[in-house]
Residue frames relative to the residue before (quaternion, step in Angstrom):
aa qw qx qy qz dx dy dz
X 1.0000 0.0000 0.0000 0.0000 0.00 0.00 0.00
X 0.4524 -0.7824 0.3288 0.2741 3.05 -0.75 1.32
X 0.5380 0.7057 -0.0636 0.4565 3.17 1.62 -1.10
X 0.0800 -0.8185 0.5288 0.2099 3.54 0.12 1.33
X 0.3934 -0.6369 0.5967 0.2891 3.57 -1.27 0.60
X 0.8089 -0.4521 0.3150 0.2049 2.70 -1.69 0.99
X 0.0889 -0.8581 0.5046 0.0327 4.15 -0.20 0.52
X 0.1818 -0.7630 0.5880 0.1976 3.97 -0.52 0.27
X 0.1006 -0.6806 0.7027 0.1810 3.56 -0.82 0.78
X 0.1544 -0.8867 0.2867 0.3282 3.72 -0.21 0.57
X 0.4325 0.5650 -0.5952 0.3735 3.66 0.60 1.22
X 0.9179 -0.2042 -0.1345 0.3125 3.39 1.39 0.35
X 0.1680 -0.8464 0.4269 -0.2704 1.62 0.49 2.72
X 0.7817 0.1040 -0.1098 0.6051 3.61 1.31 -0.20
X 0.7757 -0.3693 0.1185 0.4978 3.75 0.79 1.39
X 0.8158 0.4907 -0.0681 0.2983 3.42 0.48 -1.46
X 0.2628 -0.8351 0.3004 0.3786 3.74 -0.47 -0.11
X 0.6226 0.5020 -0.1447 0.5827 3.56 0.10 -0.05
X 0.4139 0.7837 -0.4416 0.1397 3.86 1.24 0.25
X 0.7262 0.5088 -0.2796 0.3683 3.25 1.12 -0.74
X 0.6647 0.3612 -0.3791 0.5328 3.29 1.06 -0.75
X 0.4276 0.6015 -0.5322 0.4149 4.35 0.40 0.15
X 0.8307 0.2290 -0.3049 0.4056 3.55 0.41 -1.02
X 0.6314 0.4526 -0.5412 0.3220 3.45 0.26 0.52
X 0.7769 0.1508 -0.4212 0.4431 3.59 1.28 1.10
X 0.0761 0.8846 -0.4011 0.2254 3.04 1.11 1.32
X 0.2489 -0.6926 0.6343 0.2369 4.22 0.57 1.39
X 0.2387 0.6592 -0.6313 0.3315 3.88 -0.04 1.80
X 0.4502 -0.7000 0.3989 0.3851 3.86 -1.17 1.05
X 0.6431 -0.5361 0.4546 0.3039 3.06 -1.53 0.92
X 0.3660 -0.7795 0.4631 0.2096 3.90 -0.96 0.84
X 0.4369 -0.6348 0.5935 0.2322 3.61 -0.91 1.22
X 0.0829 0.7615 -0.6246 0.1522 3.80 -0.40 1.40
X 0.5304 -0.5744 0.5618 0.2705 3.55 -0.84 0.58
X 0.8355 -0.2652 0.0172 0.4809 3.50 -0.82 0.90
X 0.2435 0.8430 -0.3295 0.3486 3.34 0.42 1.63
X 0.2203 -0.6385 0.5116 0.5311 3.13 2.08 -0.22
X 0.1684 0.4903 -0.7913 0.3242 3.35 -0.28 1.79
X 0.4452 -0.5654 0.6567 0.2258 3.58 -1.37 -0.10
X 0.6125 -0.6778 0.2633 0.3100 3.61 -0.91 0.10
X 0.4845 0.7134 -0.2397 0.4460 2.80 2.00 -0.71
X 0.7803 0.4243 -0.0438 0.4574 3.27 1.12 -1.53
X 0.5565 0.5188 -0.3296 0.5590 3.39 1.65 0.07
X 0.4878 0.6286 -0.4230 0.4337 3.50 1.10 -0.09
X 0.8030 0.4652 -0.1266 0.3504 2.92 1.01 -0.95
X 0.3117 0.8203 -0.3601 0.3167 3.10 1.79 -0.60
X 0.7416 0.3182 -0.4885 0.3319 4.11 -0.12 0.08
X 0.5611 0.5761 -0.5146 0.2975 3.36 1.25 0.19
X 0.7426 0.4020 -0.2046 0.4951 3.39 1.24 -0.06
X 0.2882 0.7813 -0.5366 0.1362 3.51 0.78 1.03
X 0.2267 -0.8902 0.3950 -0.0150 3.26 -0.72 0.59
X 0.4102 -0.7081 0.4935 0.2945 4.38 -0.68 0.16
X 0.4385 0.3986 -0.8022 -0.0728 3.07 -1.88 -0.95
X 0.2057 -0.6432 0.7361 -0.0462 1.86 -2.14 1.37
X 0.5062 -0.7319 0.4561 0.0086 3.45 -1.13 1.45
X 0.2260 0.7222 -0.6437 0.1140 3.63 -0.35 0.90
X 0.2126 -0.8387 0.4571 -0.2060 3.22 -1.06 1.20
X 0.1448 -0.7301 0.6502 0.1525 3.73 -0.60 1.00
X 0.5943 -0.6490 0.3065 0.3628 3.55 -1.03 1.35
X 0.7422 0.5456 -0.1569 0.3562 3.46 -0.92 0.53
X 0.4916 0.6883 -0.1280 0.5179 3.03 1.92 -1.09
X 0.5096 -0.6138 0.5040 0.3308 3.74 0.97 -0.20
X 0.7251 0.5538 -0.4083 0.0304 3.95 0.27 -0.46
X 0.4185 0.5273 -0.5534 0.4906 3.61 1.07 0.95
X 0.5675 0.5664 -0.4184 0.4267 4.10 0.90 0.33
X 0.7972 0.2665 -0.1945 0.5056 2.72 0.71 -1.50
X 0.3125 0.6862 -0.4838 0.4443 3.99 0.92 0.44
X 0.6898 0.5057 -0.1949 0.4800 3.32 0.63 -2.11
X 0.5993 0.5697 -0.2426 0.5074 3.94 1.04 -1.08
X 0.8268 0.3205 -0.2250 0.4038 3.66 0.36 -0.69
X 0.3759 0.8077 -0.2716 0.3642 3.04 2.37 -0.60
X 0.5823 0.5914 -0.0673 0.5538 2.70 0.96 -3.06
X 0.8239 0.3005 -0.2698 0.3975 3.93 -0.42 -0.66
X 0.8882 0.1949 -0.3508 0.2235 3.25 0.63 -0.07
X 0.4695 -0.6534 0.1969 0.5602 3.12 2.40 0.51
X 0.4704 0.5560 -0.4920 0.4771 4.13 1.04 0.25
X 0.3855 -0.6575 0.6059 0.2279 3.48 -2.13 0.56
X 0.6472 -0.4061 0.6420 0.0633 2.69 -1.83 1.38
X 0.1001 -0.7467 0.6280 -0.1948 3.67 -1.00 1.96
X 0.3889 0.7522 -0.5270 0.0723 3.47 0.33 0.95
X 0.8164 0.2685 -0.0287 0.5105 3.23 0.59 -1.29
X 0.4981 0.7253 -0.1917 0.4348 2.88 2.25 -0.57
X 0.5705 0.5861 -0.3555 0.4524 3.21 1.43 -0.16
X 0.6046 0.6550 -0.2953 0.3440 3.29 1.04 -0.61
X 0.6847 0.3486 -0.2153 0.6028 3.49 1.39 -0.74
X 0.4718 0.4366 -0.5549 0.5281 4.13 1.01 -0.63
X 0.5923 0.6386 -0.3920 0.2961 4.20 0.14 -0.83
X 0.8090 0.3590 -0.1007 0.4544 2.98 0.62 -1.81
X 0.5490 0.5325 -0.3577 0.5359 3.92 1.31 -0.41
X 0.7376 0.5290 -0.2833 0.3097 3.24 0.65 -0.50
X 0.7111 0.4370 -0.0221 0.5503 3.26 1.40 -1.20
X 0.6076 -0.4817 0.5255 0.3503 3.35 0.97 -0.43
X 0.8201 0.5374 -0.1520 0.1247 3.22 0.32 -0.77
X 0.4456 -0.6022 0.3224 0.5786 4.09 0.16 0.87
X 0.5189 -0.5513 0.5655 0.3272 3.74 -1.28 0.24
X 0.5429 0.6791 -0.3590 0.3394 3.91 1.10 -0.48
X 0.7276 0.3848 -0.1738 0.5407 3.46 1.68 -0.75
X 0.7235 0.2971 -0.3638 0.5059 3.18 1.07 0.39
X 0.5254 0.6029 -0.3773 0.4670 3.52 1.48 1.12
X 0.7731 0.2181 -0.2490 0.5411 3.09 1.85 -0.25
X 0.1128 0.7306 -0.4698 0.4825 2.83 1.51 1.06
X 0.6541 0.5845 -0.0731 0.4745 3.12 0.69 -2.14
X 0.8942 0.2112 -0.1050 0.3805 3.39 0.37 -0.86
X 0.7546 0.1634 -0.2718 0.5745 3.88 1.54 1.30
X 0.8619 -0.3320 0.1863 0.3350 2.36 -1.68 0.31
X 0.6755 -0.6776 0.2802 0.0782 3.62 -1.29 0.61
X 0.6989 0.4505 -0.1453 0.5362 2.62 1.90 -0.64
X 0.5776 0.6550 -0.3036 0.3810 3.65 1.17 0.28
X 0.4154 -0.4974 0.6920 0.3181 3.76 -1.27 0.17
X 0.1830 -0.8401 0.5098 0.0286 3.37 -0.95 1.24
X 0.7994 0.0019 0.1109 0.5904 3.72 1.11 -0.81
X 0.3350 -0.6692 0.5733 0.3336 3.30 -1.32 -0.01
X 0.1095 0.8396 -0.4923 -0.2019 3.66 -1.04 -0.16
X 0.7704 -0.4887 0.0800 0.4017 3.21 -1.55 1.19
X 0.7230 -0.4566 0.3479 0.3844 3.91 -0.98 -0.24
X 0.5393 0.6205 -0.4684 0.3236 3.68 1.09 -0.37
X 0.7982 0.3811 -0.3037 0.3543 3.21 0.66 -0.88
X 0.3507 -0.7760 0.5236 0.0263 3.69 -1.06 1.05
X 0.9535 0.2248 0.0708 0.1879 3.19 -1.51 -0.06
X 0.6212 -0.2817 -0.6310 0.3695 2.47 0.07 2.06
X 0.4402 0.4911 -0.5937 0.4610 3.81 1.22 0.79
X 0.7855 0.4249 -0.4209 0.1590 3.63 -0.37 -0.17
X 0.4918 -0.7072 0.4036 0.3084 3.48 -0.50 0.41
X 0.5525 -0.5166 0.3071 0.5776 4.09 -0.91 0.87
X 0.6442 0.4007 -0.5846 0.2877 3.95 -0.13 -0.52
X 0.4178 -0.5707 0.6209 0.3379 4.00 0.70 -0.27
X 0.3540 0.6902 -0.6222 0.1064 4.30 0.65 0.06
X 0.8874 -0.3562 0.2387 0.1694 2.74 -1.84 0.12
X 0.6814 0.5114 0.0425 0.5219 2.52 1.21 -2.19
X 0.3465 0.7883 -0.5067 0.0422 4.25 -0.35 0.14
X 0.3568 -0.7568 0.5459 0.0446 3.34 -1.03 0.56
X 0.3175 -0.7116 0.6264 -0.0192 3.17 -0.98 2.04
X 0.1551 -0.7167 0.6345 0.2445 3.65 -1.00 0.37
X 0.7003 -0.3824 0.4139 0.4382 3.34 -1.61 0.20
X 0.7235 0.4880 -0.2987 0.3863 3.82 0.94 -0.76
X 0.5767 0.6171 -0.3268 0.4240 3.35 1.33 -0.89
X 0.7135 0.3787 -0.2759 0.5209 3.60 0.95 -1.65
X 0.5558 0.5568 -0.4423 0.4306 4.29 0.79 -0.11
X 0.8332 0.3746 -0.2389 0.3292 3.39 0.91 -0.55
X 0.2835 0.6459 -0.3504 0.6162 2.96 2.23 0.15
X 0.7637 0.4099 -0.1787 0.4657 3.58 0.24 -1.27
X 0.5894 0.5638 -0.3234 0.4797 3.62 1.02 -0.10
X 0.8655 0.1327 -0.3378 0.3452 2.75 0.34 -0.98
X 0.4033 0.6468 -0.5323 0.3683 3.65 0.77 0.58
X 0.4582 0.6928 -0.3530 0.4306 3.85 1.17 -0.29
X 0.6782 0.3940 -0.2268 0.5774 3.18 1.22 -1.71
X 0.7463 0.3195 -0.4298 0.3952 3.63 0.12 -0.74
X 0.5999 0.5972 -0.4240 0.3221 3.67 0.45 0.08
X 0.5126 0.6392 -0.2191 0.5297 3.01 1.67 -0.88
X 0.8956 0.2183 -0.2047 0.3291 3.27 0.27 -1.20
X 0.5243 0.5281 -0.4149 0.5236 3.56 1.60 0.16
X 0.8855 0.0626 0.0187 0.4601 4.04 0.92 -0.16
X 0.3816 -0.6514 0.5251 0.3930 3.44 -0.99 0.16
X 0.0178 0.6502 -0.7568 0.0646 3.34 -1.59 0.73
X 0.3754 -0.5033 0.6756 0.3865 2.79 -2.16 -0.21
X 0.1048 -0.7386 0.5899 0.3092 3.22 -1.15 -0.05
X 0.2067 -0.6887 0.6418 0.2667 4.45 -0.74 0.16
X 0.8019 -0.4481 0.0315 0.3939 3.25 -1.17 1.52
X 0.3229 0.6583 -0.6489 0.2033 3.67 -1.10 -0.54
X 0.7216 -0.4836 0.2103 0.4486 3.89 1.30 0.45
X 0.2596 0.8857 -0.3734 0.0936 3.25 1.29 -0.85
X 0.7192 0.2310 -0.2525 0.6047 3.45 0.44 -1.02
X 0.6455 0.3815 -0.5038 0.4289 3.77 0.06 0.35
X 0.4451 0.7584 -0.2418 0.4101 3.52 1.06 -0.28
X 0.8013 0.1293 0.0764 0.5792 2.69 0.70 -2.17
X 0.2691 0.7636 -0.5650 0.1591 3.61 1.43 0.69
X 0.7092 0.4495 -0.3915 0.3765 4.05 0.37 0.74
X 0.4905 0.6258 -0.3370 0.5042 2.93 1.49 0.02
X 0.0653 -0.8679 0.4734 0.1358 3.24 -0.01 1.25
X 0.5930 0.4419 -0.4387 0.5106 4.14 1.14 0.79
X 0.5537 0.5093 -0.5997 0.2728 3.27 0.69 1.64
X 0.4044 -0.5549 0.6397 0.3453 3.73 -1.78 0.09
X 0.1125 0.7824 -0.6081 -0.0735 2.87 -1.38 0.43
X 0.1605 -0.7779 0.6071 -0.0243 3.47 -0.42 1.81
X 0.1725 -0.6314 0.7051 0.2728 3.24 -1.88 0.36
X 0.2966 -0.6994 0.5876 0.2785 3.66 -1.04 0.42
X 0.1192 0.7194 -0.6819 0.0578 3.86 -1.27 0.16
X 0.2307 -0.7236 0.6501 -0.0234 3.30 -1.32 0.94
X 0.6091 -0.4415 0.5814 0.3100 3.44 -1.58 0.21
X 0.5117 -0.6114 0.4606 0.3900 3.87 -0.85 1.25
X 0.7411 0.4399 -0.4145 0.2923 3.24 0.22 -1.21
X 0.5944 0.6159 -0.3261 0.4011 3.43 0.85 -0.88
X 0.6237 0.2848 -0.3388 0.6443 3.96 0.84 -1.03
X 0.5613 0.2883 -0.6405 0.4377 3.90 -0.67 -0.36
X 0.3539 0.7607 -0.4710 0.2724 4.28 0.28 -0.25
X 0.8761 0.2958 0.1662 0.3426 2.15 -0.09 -2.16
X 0.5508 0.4760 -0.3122 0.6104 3.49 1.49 -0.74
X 0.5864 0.5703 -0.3351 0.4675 3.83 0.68 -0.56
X 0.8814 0.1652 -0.2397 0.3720 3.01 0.39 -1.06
X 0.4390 0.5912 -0.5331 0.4166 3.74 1.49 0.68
X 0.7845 0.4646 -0.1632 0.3770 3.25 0.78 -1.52
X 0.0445 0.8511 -0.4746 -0.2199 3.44 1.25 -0.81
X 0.0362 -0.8044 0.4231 -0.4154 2.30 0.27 2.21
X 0.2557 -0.6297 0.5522 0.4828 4.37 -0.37 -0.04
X 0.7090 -0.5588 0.2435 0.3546 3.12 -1.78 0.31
X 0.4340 0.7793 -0.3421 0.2954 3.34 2.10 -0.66
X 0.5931 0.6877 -0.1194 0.4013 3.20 1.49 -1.49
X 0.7203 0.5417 -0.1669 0.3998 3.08 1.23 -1.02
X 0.7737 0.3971 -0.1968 0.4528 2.63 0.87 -1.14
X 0.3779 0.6907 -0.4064 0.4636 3.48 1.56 -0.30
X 0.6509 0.6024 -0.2601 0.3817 3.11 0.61 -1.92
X 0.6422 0.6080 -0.1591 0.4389 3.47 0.65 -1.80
X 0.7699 0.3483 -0.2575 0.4687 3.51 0.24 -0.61
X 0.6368 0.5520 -0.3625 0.3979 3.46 1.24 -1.25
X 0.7259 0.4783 -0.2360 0.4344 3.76 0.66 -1.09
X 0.6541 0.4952 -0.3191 0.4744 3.69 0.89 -1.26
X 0.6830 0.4288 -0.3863 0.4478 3.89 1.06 -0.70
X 0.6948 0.5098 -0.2870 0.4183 3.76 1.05 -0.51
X 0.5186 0.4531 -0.3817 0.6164 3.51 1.55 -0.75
X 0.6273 0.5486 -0.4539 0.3155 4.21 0.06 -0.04
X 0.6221 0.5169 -0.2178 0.5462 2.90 1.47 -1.99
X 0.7107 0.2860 -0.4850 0.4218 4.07 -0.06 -0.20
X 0.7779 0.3425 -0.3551 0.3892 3.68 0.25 -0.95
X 0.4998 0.6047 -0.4517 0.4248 3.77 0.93 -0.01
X 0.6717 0.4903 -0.2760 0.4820 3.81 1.15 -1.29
X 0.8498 0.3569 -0.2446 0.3011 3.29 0.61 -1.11
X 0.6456 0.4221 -0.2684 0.5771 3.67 1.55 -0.52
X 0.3807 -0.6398 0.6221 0.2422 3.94 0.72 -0.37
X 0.6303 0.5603 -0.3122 0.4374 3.60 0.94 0.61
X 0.2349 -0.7925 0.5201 0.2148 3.52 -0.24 0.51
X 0.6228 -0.6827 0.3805 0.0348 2.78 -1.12 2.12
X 0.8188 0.2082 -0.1832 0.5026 3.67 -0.38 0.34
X 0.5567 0.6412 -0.3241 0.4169 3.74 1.24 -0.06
X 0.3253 -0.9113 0.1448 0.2068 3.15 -0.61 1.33
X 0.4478 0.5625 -0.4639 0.5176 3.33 1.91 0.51
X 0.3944 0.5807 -0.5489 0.4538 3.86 0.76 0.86
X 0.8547 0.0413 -0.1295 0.5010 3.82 0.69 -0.63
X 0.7892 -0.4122 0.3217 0.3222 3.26 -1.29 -0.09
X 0.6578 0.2420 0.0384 0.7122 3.16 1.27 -1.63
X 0.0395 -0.7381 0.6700 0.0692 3.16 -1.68 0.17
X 0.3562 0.8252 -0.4336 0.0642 4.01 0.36 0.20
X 0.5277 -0.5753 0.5878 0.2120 3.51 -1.37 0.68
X 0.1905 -0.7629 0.6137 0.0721 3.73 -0.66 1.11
X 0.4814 0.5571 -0.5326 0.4175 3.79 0.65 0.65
X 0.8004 0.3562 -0.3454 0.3365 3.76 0.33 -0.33
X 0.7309 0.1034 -0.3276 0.5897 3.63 1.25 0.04
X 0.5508 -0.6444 0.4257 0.3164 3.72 0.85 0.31
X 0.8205 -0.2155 0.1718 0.5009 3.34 -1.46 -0.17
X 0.9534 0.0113 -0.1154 0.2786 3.09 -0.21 -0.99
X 0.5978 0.6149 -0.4509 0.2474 2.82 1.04 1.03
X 0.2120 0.7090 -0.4125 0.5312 2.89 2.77 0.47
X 0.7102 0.4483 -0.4178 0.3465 3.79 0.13 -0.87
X 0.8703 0.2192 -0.2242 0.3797 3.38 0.54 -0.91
X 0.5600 0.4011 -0.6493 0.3223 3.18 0.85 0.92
X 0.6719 0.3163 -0.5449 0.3894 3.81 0.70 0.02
X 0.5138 0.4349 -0.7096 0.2083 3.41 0.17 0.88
X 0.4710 0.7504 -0.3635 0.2880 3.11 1.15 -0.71
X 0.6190 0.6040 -0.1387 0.4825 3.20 1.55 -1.39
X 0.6693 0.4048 -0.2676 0.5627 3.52 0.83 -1.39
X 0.7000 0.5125 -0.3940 0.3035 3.73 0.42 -0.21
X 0.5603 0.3272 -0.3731 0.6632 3.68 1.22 -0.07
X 0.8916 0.3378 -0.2534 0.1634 3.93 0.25 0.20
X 0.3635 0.5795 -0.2913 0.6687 2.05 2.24 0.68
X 0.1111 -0.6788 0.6717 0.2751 4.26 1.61 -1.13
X 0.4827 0.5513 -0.4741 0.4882 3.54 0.17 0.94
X 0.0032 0.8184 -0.5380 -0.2021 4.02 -1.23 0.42
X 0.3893 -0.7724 0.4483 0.2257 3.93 -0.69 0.91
């Protein structure tokens, strides 16, 4: 990719010097989290402070871990693949069309499906045969994002989200990215796979994960005035990616985890 993605150096990653180590005594409110060592008193209160991160990610990069990490720490659910069935339960709809949805380009008619399902995909004859577009099953899948959003905090990993939830002014939105050598790694050592593969792999998905969120937000995917945060998970690794964008989400959120 010709296009270098965005990178965080973190003394200035957000303008200032000395940012990370400020916000871990920042006199910032304390965050209403669902089983969080909240108290009860303060869980009552808990919807005035609901809250995002959102996850973009070059494959390989680690960002359905470190999600699951910021998940695990702050007691909210992780939406990744999970969207695919909250989608399909909702609508009616098999989960098979909103997996290969998931898996091209943006601008195509993907499938047909059987006659049961009606209104506003079927045509007046009610036939058998009907046809979902990639846009129809995105906007199905949207708007569950928003209602998930607004009934709880979560994280969501990509599927647009922070364009989605671009009005929602109590989301994060990070991109993750890694040193190659580090994602052929990691993709190796899921897929066990050679490194050729990988890197094959790596290009095939990162060029297809651009081509949907580029079509559907008009924003260019990996670029770092698209999100808030931008950070490379090779130099502190998993978990030390989570806790610096909580660290992050906690002065931009005025909120402490």
């Amino acid at each position: 990719m010709e296009r270098q993605l965005g990178r965080v150096v973190l003394d200035a990653a957000v303008g200032f010097p000395g940012f990370a180590r400020g916000l871990l005594h920042a006199d910032l409110p304390t965050a209403e989290i669902p089983g969080h060592r909240c108290g009860k008193r303060r869980q009552r209160g808990i919807g005035l402070w609901k809250f995002v991160i959102n996850i973009g990610r070059q494959l390989g990069s680690g960002g359905r871990t470190v999600g699951e990490i910021i998940a695990r720490r702050l007691g909210v659910r992780l939406y990744d693949k999970e969207l695919i069935n909250l989608a399909a339960r909702e609508s009616g709809i098999c989960p098979e069309f909103f997996e290969k949805a998931d898996e091209k380009e943006s601008r195509g008619v993907i499938s047909t499906v059987v006659g049961y399902l009606r209104a506003p995909f079927v045509g007046d004859d009610g036939g058998v045969t009907n046809v979902l577009s990639n846009d129809a099953l995105f906007k199905i899948q949207s708007d569950v994002i928003r209602a998930v959003a607004a009934r709880e905090s979560a994280v969501f990993v990509g599927r647009c989200a922070d364009y989605i939830l671009r009005e929602n002014p109590r989301c994060v939105n990070v991109f993750l990215t890694a040193d190659d050598a580090d994602r052929i790694g990691r993709i190796r050592r899921r897929q066990g796979c050679t490194a050729e593969e990988a890197r094959a792999m790596m290009e095939r998905v990162d060029a297809r994960r651009a081509s949907y969120y580029n079509y559907y937000s008009s924003r260019t995917w990996g670029e770092a005035a698209t999100y808030h945060l931008c950070v490379s998970t090779s130099p502190l690794g998993d978990e030390g990616t989570a806790d610096f964008i909580l660290e992050f989400a906690a002065r931009k959120l005025n909120m402490k985890f």
